[in-house]
C-alpha positions, -999 to +999 in steps of 0.1 A: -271+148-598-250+126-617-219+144-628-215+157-593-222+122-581-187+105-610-166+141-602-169+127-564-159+093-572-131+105-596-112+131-569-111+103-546-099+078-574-070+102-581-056+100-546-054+063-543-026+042-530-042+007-521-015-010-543+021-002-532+038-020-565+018+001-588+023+031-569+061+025-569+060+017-605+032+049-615+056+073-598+091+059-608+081+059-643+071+093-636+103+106-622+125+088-654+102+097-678+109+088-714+134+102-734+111+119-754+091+131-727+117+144-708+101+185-705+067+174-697+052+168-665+036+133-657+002+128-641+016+098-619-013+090-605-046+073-611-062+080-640-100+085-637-127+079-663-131+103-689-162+111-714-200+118-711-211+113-672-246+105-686-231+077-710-252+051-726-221+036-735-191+024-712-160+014-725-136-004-701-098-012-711-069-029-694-049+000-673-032+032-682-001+025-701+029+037-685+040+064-712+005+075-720-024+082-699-002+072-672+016+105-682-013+128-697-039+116-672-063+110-691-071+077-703-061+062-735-042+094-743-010+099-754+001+067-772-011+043-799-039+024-784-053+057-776-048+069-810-070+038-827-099+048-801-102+083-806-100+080-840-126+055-846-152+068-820-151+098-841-158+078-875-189+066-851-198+102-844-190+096-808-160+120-801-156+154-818-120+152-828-102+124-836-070+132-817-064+131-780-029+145-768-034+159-734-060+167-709-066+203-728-070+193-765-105+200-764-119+165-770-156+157-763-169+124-763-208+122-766-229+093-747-194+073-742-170+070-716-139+056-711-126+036-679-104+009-674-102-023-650-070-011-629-061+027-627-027+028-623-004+018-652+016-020-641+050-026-646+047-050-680+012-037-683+000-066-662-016-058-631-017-089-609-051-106-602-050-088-563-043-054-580-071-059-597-099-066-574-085-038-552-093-016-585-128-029-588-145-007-563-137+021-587-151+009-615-183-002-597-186+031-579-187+042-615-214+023-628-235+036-595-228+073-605-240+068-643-267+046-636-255+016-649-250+020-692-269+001-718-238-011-735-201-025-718-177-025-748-145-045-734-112-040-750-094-072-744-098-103-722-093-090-692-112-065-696-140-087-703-134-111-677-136-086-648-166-070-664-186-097-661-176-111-629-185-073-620-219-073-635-227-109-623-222-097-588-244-071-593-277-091-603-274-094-640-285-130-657-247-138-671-253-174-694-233-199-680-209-210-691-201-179-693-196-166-733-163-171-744-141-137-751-138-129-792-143-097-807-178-089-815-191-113-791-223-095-777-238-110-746-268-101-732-273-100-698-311-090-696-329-061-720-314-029-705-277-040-701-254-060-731-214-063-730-198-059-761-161-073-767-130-062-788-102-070-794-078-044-774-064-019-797-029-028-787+000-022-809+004-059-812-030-064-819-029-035-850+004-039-863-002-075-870-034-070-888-054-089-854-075-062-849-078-036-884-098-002-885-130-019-903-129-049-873-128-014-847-155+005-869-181-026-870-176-030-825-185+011-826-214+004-852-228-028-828-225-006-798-247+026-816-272-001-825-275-018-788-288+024-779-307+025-805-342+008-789-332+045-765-345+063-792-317+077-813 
């Protein structure tokens, strides 16, 4: 069954240490915790994929930020990246809350879910480029336990980059060149499988007007229509 087959991968995620710089960094930031964080009790660890284990639609970020998901263990929760995502998958009628806080707010998400490139939060937030192929097992062990989604919405470069390479590996027709990243670039790797890019909802991205809530709604829109042919 599926959702046995991700809640395997995801218990074994949790208790990886293949990267000793981001396991120094994960756990230090754990110990010294943020000021205003000081009574709560980080997760420090990995951070597995979270949502609907029979997703349509994947959604791959970056890596745990070191203050949020990093500390909530649960990704894209706790800070304001997180905030923009939750928030607009539930204007998309994707998630039944618009918050996510902690890993016992109640939040459902519905045929999405969320997984990153690298699991453990870098120092900077840049993982280097050996950190992230030592990551990329997960993420493809992922894609094995869902069966592979129809839709890959990116958030950021990165993100897209490593997707692709991913997906390339794996069989699917990526054009070359390869598409270059911009948000709402949709490429199509064959009729069953299309990746999606957006800009990451970073707070440099949002505060600067880069990336706005209608530019987030229209990415969440594109994605519902690439299911659509599933018959919703």
């Amino acid at each position: 069954m599926v959702p046995e087959a991700l809640d395997v991968v995801q218990r074994e995620l949790v208790e990886c240490r293949r990267c000793p710089r981001l396991v120094e960094w994960r756990e230090r930031v754990s110990r010294e915790k943020r000021a205003a964080f000081r009574d709560q009790e980080y997760w420090g660890r990995p951070v597995p994929a979270f949502g609907d284990p029979r997703a349509r639609i994947l959604v791959v970020g970056l890596a745990p930020a070191a203050h949020g998901a990093n500390r909530t263990g649960r990704m894209f929760t706790g800070d304001r990246s997180g905030d923009w995502l939750f928030r607009a998958l539930h204007r998309a009628g994707l998630a039944n809350q618009a918050a996510s806080t902690d890993r016992a707010d109640g939040l459902r998400l519905h045929d999405v879910l969320v997984t990153a490139a690298v699991r453990c939060a870098p120092p900077a937030n840049k993982p280097t480029p050996k950190e992230r192929d030592a990551c990329r097992p997960w993420l493809e062990r992922e894609l094995d336990a869902v069966g592979e989604p129809r839709v890959v919405v990116t958030l950021g470069s990165l993100a897209y980059t490593q997707t692709l390479r991913i997906l390339s590996d794996r069989g699917h027709s990526v054009p070359r060149p390869r598409p270059r990243f911009g948000h709402g670039v949709v490429v199509d790797l064959d009729e069953r499988l299309s990746v999606l890019a957006s800009y990451h909802p970073s707070q440099q991205n949002t505060f600067t007007g880069t990336l706005t809530e209608d530019m987030f709604d229209a990415i969440w829109r594109r994605a519902r229509e690439l299911t659509s042919s599933d018959g919703d």
